[in-house]
N, C-alpha and C positions, 0 to 999 in steps of 0.2 A: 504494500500500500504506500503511496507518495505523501511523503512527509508534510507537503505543501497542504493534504483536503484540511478542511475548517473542521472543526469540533462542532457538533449536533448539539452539545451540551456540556455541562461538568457538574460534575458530584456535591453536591451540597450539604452529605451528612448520611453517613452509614450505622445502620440498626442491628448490632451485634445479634444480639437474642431471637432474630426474623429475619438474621439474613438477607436483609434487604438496604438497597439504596434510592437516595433521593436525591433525580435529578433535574436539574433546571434544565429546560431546552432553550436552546436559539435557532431551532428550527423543527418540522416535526416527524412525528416518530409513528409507528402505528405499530400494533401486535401482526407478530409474522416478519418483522425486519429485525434484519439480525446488525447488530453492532460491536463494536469492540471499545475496550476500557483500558486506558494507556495512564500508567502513575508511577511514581516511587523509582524505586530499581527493580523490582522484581515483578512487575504488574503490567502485564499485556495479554488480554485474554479477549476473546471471540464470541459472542453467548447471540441466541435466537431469545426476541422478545414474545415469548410466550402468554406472559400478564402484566397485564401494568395500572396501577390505582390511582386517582388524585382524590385525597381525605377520604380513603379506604373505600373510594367506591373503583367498580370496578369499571375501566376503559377499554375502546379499542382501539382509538387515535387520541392523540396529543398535538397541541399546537405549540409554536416558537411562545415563549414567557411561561408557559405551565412549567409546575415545579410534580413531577412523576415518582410513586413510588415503585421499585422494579427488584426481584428476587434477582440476587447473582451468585452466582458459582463460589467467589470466595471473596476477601476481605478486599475491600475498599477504603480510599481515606478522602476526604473533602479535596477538593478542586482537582481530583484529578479528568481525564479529557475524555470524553464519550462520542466515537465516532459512527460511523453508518458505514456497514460496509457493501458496498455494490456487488 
């Protein structure tokens, strides 16, 4: 993937105990597209958007400014870079 594509979003706040993160978008997202979560040193992972909630209800698209809660595979930390992968 080219370094240059823009971030769809970033991380606002990861939920230990559910496994889940909270993310801001700047653009939008739907259940069924898959993206990827780039942070830290050791954080680059690939995940299909299977569910995604805003204030626990349940979605199936998201627009740029919604803030999404979204199940992921493993630990996240605030602001790291959530992309869209084609």
């Amino acid at each position: 993937m080219a370094e240059e594509q823009e971030p769809i979003g970033k991380v606002s706040n990861y939920f230990q105990h559910v496994k889940a993160a909270a993310i801001k978008l700047s653009a939008p997202l739907k259940v069924g597209d898959k993206i990827r979560i780039v942070g830290g040193e050791n954080t680059d992972f690939e995940m299909e958007v299977k569910s995604m909630q805003i204030n626990r209800e349940e979605i199936k698209e998201a627009k740029a400014g919604d803030e999404i809660g979204l199940l992921v595979p493993q630990e996240v930390r605030k602001s790291y870079k959530v992309y869209k992968v084609e």
